[in-house]
Steps between C-alpha positions, in 0.01 A plus 500: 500500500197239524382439863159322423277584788136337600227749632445388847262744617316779449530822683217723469558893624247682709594845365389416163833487334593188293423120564907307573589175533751346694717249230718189655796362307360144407816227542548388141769239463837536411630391174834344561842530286433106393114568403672818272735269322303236439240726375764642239583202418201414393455760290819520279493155462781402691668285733389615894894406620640716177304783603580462847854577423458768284250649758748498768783595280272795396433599935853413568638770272210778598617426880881472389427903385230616721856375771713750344273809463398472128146554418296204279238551252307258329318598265098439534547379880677862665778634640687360795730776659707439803467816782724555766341697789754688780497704789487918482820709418515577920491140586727394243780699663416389829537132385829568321534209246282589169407129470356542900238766343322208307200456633329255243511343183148451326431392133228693356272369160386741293275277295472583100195679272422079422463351825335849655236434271434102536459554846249799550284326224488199663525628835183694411280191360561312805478739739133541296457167571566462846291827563199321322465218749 
């Protein structure tokens, strides 16, 4: 995953042993759900409120399965798969009920060969960038 950092300082070793430096996470803003959607619009050609609805349409049914444990791919963008994580087989007995052994649900993204590659090549250039300053 991308986590663009900016060198903050350099750590230089006594021993001899390699130069370091300590990178910060620089806040970068947040592109919002409108700023997507408008954006796509703008592309295909189309009207922002039509592609509003087919955009939320398009989440609504992801979330509708990710709700009852089926796994979503779409294709170019990943995988999203829903994960259920529970307690050990000793604790599970102690807490009677199988649904008391749940101990979290999480949704993990396991991102596809397309978007892996967009964002190390431009992660790389602007990290480049950033280092260069």
């Amino acid at each position: 995953m991308l986590v663009v950092r900016k060198a903050r300082k350099k750590i230089v070793r006594p021993d001899g042993q390699h130069d370091a430096w300590i990178y910060q996470s620089p806040a970068l803003p947040i592109i919002t759900f409108k700023e997507l959607v408008k954006e796509c619009a703008e592309s295909c050609g189309e009207n922002p409120s039509k592609t509003m609805g087919v955009v939320t349409a398009l989440m609504d049914r992801v979330s509708h399965y990710l709700k009852i444990g089926r796994t979503v791919q779409i294709d170019g963008i990943g995988t999203l798969k829903p994960v259920i994580n529970s307690a050990s087989a000793e604790t599970s007995e102690a807490l009677g009920e199988p649904a008391d052994s749940i101990k979290g649900v999480k949704v993990r993204f396991y991102p596809h060969q397309p978007l892996q590659q967009a964002i190390a090549e431009n992660g790389y250039e602007y990290q480049q960038e950033m280092d260069d300053e």
